[in-house]
Backbone as XML, in Angstrom:
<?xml version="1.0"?>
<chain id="A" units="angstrom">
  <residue number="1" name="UNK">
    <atom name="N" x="30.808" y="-7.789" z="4.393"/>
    <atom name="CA" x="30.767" y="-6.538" z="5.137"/>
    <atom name="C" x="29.689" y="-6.639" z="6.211"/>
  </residue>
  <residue number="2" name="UNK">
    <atom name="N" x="30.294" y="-6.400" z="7.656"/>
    <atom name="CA" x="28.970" y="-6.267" z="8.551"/>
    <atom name="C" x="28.890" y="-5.078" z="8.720"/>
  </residue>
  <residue number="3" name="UNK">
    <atom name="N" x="27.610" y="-4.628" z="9.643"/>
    <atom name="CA" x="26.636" y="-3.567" z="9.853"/>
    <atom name="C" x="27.219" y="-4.007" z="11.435"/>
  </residue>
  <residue number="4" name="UNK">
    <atom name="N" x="27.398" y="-2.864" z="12.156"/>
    <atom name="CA" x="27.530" y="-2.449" z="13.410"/>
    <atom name="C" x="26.236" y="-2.603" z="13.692"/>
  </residue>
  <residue number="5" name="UNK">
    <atom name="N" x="25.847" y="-3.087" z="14.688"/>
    <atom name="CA" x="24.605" y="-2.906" z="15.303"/>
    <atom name="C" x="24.319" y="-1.474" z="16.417"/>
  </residue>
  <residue number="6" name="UNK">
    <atom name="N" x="23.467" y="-1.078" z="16.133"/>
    <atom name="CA" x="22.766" y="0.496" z="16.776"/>
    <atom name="C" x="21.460" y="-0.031" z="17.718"/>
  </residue>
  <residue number="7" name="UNK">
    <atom name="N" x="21.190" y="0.507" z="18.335"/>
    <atom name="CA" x="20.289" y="0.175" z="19.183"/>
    <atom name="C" x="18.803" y="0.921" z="18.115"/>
  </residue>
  <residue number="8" name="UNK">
    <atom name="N" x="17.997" y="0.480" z="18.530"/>
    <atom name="CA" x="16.660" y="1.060" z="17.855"/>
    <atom name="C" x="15.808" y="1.939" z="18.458"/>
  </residue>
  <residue number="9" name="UNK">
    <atom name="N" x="15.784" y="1.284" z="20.003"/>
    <atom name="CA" x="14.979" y="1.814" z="20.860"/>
    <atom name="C" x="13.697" y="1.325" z="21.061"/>
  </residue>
  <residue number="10" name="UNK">
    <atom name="N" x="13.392" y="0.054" z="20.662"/>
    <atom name="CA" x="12.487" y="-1.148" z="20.378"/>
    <atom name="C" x="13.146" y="-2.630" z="20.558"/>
  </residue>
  <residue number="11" name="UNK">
    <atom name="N" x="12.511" y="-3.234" z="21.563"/>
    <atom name="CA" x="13.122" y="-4.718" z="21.568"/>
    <atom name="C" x="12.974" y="-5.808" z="20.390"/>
  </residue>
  <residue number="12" name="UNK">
    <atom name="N" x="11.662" y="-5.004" z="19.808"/>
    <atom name="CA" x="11.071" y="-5.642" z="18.159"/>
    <atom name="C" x="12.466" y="-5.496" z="17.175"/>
  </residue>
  <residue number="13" name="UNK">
    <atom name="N" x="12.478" y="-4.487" z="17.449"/>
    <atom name="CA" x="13.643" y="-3.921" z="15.939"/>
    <atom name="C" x="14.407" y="-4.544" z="16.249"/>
  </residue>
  <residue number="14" name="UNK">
    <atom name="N" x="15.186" y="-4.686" z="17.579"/>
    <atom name="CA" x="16.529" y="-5.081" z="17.682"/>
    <atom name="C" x="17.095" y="-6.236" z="17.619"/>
  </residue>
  <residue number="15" name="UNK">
    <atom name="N" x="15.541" y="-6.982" z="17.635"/>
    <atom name="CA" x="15.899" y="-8.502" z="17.838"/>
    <atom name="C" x="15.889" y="-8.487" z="16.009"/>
  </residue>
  <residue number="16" name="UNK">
    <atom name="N" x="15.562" y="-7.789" z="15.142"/>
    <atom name="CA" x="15.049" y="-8.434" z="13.684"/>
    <atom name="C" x="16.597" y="-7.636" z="13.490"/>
  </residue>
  <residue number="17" name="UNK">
    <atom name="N" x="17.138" y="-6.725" z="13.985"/>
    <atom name="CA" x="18.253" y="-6.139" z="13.396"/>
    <atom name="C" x="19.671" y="-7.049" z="13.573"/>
  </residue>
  <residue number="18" name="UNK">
    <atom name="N" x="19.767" y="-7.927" z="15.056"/>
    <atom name="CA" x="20.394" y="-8.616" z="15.249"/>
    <atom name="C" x="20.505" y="-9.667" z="13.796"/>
  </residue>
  <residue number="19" name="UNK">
    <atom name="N" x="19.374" y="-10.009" z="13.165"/>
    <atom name="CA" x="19.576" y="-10.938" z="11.954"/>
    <atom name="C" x="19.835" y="-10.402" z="10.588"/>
  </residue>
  <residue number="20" name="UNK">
    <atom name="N" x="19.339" y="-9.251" z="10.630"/>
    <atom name="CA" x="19.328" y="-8.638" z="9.242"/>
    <atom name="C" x="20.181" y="-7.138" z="9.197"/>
  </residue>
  <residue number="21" name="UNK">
    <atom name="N" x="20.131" y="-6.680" z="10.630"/>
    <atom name="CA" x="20.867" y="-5.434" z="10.602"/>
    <atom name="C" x="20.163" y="-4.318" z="10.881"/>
  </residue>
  <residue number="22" name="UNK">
    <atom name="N" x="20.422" y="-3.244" z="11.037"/>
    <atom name="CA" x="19.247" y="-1.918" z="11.981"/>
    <atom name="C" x="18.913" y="-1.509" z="10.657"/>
  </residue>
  <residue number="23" name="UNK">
    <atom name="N" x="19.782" y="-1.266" z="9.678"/>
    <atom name="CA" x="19.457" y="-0.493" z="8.427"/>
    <atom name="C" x="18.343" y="-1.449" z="7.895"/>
  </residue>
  <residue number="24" name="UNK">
    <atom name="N" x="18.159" y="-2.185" z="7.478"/>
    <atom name="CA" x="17.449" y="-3.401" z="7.038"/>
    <atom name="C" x="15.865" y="-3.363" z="7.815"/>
  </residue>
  <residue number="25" name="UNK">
    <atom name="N" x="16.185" y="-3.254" z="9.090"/>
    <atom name="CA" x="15.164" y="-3.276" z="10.344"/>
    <atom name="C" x="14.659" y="-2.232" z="10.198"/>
  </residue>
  <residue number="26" name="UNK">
    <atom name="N" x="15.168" y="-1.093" z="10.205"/>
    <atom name="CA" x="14.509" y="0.186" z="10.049"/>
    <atom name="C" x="13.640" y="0.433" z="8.688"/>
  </residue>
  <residue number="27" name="UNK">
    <atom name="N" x="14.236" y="0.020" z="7.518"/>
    <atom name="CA" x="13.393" y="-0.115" z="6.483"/>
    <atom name="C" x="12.370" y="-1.112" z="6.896"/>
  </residue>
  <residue number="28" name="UNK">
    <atom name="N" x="12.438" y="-2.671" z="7.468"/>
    <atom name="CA" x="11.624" y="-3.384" z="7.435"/>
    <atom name="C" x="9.903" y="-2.378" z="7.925"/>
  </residue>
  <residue number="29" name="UNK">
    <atom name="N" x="10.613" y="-1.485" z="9.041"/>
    <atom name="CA" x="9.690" y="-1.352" z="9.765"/>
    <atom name="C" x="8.906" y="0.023" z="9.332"/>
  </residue>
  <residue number="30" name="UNK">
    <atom name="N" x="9.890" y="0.750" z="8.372"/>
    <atom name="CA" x="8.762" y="1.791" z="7.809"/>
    <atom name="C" x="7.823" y="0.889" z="6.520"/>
  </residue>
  <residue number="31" name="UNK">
    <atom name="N" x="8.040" y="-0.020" z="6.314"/>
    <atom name="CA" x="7.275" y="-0.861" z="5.422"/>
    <atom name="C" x="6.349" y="-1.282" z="6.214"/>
  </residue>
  <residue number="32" name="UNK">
    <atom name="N" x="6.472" y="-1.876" z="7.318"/>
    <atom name="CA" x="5.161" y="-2.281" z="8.520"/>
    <atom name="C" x="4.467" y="-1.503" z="9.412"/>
  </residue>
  <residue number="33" name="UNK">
    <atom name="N" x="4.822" y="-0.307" z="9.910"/>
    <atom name="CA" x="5.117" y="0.791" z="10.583"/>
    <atom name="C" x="3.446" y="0.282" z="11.425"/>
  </residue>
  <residue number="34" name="UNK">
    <atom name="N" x="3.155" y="-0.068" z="12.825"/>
    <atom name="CA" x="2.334" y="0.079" z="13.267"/>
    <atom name="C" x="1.584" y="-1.572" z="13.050"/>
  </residue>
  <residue number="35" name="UNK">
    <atom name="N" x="1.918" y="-2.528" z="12.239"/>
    <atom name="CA" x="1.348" y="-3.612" z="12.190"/>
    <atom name="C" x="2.071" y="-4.661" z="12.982"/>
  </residue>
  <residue number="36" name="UNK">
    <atom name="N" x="1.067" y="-5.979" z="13.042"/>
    <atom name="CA" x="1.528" y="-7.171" z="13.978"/>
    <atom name="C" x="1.608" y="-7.936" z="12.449"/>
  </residue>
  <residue number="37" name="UNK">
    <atom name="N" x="3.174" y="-8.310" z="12.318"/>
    <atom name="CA" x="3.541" y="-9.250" z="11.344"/>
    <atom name="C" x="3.966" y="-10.759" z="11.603"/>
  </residue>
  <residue number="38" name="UNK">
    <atom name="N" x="3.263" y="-11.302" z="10.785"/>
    <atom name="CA" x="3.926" y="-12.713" z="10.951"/>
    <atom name="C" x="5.129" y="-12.799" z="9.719"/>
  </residue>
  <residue number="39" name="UNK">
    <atom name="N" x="5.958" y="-13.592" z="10.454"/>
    <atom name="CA" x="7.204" y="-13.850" z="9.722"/>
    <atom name="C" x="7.179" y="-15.504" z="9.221"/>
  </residue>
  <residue number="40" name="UNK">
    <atom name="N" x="7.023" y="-15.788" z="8.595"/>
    <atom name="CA" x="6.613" y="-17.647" z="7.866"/>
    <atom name="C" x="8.113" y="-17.631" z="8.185"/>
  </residue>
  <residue number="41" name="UNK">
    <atom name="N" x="7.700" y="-19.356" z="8.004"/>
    <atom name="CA" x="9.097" y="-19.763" z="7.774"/>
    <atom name="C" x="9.759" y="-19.690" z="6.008"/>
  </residue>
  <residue number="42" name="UNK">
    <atom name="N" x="8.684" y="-19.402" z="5.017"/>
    <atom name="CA" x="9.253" y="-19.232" z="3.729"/>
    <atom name="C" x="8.626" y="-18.384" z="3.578"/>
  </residue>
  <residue number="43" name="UNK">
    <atom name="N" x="9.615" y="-17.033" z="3.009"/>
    <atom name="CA" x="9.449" y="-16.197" z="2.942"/>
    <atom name="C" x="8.214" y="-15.474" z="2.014"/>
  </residue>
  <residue number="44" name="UNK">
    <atom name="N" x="8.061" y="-16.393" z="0.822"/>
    <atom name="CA" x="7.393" y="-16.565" z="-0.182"/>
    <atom name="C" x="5.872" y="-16.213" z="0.128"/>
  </residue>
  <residue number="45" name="UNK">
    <atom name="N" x="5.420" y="-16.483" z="1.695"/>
    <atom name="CA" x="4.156" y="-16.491" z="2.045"/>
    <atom name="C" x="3.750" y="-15.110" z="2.530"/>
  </residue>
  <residue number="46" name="UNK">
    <atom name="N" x="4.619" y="-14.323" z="2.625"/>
    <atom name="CA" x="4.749" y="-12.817" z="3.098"/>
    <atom name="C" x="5.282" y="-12.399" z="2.052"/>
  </residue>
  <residue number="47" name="UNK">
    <atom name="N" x="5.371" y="-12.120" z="0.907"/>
    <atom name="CA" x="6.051" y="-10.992" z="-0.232"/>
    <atom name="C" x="6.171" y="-9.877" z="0.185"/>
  </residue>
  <residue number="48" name="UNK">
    <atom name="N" x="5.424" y="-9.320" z="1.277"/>
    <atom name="CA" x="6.303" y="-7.723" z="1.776"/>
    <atom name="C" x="7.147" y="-7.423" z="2.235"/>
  </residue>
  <residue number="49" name="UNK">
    <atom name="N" x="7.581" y="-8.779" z="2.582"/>
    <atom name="CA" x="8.966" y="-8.564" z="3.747"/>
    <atom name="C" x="10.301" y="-8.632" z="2.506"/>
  </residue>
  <residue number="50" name="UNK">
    <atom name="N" x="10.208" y="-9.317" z="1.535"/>
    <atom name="CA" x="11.105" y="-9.367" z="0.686"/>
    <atom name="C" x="11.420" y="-8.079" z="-0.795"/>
  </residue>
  <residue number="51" name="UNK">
    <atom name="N" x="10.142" y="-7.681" z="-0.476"/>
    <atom name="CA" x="9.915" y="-6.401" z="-1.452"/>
    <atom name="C" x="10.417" y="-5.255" z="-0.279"/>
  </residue>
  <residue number="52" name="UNK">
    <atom name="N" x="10.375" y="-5.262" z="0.938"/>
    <atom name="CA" x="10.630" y="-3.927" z="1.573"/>
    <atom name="C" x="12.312" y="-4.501" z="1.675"/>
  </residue>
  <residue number="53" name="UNK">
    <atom name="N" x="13.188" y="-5.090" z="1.682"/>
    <atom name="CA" x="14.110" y="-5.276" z="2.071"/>
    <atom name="C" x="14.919" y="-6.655" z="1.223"/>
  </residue>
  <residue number="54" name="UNK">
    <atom name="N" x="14.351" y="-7.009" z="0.482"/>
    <atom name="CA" x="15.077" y="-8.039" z="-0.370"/>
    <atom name="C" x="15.042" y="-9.045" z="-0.772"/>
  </residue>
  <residue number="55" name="UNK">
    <atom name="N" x="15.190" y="-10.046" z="-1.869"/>
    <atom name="CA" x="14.828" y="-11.695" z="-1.203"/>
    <atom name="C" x="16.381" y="-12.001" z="-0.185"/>
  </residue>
  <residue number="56" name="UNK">
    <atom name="N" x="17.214" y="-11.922" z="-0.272"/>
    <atom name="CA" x="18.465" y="-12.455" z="0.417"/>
    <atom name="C" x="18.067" y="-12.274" z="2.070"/>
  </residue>
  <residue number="57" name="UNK">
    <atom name="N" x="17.799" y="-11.335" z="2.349"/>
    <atom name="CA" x="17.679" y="-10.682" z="3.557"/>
    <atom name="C" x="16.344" y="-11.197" z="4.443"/>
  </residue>
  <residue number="58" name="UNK">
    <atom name="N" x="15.491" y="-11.023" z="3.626"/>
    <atom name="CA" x="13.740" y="-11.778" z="3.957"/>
    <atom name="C" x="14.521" y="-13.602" z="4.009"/>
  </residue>
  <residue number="59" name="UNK">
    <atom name="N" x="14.944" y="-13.916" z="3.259"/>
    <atom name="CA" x="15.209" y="-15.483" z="3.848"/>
    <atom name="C" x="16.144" y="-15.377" z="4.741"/>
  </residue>
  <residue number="60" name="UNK">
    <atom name="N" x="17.011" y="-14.237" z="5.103"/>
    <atom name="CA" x="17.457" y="-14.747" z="6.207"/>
    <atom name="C" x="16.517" y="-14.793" z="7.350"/>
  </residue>
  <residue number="61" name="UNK">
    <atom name="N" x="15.808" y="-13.695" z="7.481"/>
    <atom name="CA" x="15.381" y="-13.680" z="8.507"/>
    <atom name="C" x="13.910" y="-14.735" z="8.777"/>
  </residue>
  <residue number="62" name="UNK">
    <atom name="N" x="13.474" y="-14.916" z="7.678"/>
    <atom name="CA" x="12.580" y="-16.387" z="7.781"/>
    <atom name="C" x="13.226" y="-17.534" z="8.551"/>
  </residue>
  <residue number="63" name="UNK">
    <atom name="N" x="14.512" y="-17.778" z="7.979"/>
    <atom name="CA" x="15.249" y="-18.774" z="8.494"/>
    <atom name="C" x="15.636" y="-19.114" z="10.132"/>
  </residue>
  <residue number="64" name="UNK">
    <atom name="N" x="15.547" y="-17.413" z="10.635"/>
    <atom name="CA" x="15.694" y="-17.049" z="11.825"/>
    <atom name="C" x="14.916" y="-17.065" z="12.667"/>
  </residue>
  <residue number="65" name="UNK">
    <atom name="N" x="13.505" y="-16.199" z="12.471"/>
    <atom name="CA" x="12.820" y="-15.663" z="13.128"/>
    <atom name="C" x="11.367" y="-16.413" z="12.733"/>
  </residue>
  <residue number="66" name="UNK">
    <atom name="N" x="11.209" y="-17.322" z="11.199"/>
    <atom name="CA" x="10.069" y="-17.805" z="10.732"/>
    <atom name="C" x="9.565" y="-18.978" z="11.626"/>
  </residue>
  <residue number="67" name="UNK">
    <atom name="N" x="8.201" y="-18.679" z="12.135"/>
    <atom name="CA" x="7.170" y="-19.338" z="12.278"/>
    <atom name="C" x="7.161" y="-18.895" z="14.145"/>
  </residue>
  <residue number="68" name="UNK">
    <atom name="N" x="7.467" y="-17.409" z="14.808"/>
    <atom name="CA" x="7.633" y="-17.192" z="16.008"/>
    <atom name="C" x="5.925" y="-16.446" z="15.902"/>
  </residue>
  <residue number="69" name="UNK">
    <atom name="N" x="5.790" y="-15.951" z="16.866"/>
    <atom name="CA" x="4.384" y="-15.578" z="16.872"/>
    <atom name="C" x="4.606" y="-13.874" z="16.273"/>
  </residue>
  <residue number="70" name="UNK">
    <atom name="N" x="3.289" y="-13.277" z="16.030"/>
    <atom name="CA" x="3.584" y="-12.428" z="15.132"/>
    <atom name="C" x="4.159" y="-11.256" z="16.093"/>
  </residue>
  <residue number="71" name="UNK">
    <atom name="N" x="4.694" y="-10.055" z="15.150"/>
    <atom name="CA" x="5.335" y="-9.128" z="16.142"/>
    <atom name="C" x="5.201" y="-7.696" z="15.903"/>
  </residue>
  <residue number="72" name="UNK">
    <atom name="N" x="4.535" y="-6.890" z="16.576"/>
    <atom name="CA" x="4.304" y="-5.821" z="16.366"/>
    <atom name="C" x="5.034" y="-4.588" z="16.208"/>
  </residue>
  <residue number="73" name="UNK">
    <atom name="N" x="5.174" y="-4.034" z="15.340"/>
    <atom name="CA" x="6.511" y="-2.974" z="14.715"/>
    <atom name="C" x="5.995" y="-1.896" z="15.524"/>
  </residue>
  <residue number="74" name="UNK">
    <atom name="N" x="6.773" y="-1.378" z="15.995"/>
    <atom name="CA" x="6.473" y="-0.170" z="16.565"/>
    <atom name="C" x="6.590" y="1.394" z="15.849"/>
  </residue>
  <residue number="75" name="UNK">
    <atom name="N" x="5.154" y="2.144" z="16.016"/>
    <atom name="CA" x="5.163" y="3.255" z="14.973"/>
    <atom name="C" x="5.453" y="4.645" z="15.337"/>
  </residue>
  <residue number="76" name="UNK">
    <atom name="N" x="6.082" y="4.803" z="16.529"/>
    <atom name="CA" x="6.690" y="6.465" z="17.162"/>
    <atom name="C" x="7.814" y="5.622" z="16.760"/>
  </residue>
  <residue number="77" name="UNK">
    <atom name="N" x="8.805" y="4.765" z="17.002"/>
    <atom name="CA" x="10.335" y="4.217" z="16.781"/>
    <atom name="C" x="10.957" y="4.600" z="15.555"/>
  </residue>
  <residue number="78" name="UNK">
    <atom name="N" x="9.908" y="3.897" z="14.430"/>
    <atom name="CA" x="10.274" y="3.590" z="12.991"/>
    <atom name="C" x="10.017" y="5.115" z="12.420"/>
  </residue>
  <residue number="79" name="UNK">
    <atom name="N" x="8.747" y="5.938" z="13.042"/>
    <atom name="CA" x="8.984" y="7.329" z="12.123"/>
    <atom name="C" x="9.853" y="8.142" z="12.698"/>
  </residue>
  <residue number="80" name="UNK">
    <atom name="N" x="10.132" y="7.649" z="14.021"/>
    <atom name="CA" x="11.586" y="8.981" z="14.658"/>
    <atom name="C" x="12.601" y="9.285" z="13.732"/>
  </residue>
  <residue number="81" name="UNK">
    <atom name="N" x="12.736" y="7.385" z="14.027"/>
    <atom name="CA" x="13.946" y="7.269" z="12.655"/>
    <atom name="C" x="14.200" y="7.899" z="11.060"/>
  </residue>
  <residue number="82" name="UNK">
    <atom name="N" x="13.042" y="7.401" z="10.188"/>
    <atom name="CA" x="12.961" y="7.856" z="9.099"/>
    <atom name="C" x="12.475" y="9.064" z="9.316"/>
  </residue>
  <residue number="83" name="UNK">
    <atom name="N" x="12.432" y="9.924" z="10.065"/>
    <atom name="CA" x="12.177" y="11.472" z="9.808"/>
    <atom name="C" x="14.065" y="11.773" z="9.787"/>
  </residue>
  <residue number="84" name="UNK">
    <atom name="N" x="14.921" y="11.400" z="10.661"/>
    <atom name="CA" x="16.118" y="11.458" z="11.317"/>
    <atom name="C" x="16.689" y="11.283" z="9.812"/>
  </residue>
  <residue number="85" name="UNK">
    <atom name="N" x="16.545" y="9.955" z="9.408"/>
    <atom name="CA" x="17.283" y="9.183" z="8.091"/>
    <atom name="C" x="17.002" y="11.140" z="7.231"/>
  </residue>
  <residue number="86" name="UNK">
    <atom name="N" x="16.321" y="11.172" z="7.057"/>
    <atom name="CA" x="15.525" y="12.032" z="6.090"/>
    <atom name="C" x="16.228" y="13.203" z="6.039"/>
  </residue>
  <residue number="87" name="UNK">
    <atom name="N" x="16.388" y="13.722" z="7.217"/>
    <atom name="CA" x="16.660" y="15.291" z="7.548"/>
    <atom name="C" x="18.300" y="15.141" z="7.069"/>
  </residue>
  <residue number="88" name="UNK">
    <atom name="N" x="18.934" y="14.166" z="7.926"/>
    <atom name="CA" x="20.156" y="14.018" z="7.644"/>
    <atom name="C" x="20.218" y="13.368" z="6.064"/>
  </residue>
  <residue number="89" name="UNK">
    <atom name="N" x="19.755" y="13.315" z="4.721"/>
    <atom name="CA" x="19.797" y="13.623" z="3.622"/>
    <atom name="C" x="19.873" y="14.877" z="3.036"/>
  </residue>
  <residue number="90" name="UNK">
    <atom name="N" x="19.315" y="15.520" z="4.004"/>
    <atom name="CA" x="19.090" y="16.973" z="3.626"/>
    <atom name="C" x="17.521" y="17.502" z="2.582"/>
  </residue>
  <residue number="91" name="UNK">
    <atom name="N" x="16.977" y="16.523" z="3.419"/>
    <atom name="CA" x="15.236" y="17.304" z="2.944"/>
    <atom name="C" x="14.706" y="18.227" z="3.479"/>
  </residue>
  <residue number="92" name="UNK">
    <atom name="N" x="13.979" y="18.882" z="3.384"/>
    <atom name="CA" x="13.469" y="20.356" z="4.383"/>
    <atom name="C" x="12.436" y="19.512" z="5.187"/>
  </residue>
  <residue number="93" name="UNK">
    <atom name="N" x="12.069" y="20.001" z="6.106"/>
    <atom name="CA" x="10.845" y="19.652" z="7.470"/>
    <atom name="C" x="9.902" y="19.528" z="6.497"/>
  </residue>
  <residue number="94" name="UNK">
    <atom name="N" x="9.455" y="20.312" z="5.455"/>
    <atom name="CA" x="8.087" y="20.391" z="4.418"/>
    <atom name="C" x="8.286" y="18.824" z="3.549"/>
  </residue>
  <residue number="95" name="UNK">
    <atom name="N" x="9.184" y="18.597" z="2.804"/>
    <atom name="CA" x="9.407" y="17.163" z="2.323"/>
    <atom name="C" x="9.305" y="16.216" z="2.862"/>
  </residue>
  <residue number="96" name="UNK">
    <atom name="N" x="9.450" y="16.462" z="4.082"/>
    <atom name="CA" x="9.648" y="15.145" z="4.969"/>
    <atom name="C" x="8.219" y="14.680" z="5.368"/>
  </residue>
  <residue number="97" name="UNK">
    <atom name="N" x="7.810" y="15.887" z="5.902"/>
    <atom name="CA" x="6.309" y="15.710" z="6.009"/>
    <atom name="C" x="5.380" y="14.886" z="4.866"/>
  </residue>
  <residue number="98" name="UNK">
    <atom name="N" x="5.424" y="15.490" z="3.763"/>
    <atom name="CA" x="4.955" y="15.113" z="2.765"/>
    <atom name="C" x="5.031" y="13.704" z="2.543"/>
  </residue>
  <residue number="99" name="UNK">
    <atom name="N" x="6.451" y="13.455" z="2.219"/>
    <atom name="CA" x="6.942" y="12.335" z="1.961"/>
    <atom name="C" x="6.668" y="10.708" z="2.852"/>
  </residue>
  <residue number="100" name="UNK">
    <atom name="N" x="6.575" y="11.497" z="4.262"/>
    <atom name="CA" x="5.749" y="10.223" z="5.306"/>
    <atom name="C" x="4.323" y="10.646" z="5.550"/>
  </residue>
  <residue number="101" name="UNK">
    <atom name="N" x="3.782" y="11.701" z="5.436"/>
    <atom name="CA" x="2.475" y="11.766" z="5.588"/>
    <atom name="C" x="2.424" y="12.108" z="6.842"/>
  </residue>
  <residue number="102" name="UNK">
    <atom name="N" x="2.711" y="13.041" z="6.970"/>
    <atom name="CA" x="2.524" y="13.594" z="8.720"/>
    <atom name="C" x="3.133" y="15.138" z="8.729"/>
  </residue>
  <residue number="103" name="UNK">
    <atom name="N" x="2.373" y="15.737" z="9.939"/>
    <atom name="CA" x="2.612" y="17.268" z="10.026"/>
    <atom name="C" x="3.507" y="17.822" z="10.127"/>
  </residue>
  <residue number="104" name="UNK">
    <atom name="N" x="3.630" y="18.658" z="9.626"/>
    <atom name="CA" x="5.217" y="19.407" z="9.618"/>
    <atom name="C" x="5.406" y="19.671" z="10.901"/>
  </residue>
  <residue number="105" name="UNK">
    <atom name="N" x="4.601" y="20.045" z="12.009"/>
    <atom name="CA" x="5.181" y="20.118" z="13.104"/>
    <atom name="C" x="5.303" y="18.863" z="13.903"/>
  </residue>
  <residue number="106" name="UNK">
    <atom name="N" x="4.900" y="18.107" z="13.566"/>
    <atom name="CA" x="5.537" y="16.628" z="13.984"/>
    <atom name="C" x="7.193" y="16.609" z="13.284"/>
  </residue>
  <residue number="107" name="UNK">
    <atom name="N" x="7.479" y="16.665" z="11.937"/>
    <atom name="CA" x="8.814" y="16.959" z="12.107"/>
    <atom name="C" x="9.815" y="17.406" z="12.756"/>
  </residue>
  <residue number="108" name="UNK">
    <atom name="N" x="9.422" y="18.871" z="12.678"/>
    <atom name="CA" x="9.753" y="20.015" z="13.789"/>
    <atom name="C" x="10.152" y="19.301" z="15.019"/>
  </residue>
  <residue number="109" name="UNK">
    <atom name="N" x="8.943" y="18.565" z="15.932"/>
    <atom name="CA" x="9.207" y="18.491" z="17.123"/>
    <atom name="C" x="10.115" y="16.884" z="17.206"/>
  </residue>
  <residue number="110" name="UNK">
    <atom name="N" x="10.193" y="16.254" z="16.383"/>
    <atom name="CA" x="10.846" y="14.410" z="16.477"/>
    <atom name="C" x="12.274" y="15.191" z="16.244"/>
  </residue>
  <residue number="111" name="UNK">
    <atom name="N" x="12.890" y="16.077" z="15.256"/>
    <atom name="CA" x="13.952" y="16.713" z="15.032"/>
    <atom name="C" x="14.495" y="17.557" z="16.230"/>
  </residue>
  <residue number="112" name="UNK">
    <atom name="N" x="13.514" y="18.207" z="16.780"/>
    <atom name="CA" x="13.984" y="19.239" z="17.753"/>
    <atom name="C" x="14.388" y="17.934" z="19.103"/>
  </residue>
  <residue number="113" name="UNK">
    <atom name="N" x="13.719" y="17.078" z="19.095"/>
    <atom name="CA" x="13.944" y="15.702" z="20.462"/>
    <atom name="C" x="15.240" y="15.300" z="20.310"/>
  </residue>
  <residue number="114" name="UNK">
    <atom name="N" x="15.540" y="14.949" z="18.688"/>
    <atom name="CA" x="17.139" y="14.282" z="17.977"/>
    <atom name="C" x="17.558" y="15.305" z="18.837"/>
  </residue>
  <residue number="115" name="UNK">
    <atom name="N" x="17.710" y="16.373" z="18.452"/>
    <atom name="CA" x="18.869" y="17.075" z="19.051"/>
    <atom name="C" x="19.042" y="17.774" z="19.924"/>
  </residue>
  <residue number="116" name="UNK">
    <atom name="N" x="18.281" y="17.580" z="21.138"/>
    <atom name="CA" x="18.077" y="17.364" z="22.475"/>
    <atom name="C" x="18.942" y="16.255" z="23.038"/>
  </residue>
  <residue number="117" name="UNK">
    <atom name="N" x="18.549" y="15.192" z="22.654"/>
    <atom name="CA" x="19.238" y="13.954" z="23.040"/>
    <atom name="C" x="20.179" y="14.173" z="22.551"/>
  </residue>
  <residue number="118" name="UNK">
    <atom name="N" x="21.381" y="14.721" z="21.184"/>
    <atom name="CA" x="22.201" y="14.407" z="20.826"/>
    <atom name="C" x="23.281" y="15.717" z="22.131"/>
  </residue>
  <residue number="119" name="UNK">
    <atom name="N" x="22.830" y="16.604" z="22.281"/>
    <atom name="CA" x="23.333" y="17.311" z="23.290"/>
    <atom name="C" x="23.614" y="16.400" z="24.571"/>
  </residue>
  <residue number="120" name="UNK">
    <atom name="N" x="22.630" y="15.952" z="24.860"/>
    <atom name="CA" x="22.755" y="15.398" z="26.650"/>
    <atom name="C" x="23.927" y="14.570" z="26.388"/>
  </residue>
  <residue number="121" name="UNK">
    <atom name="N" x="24.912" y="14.951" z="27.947"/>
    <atom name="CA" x="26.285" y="13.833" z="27.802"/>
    <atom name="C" x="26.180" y="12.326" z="27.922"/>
  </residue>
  <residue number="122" name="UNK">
    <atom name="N" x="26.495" y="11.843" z="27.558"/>
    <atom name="CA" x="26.603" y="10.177" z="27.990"/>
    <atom name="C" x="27.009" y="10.019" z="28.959"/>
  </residue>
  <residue number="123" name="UNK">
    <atom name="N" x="26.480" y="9.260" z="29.872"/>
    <atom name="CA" x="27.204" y="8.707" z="31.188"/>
    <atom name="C" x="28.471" y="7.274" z="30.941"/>
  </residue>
  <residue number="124" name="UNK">
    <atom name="N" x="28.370" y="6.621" z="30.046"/>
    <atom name="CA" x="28.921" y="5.810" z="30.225"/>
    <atom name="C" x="29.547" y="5.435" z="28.553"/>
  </residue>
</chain>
């Protein structure tokens, strides 16, 4: 089964999603959220990358991406998202907060942006 690829809105994510997938990427990156990671070439030497997302998945992307210089996850991208992931579960703005550690009106306003953008037409 493949994963459609989604854009991220990060050239970081997209290149790690291209190997592992956005869903995958997006978890990778609320696991890193804000750090410069090195990716080994065996995965074994990083255990976070395989605990946030898998061993299958962490060797792929070792295999891929191991031993490039390190790469910095980007941290407005990865919490847009997982606030987004979140809401669309159906958590309240108060859980969500909680749950990532950030102000409820930071919810409020990353939610109120989603659907701003989800209004504006597409050009193309």
């Amino acid at each position: 089964m493949t994963e459609s690829l989604v854009s991220t809105g990060s050239r970081v994510l997209d290149e790690i999603a291209g190997v592992i997938g956005t869903r995958a990427a997006l978890v990778l990156g609320c696991a890193f959220r804000g750090e410069r990671v090195y990716i080994p070439k065996n995965p074994a030497r990083e255990p976070r990358i395989a605990e946030a997302i898998g061993e299958e998945l962490a060797r792929a992307l070792c295999d891929v991406m191991g031993g490039t210089p390190p790469v910095s996850i980007p941290v407005r991208v990865v919490l847009h998202h997982a606030v987004k992931q979140h809401a669309d579960a159906g958590m309240t703005r108060r859980e969500i907060a909680r749950h990532l550690k950030i102000r409820e009106a930071q919810v409020y306003e990353i939610l109120k942006r989603w659907r701003e953008d989800e209004r504006q037409p597409r050009l193309l």
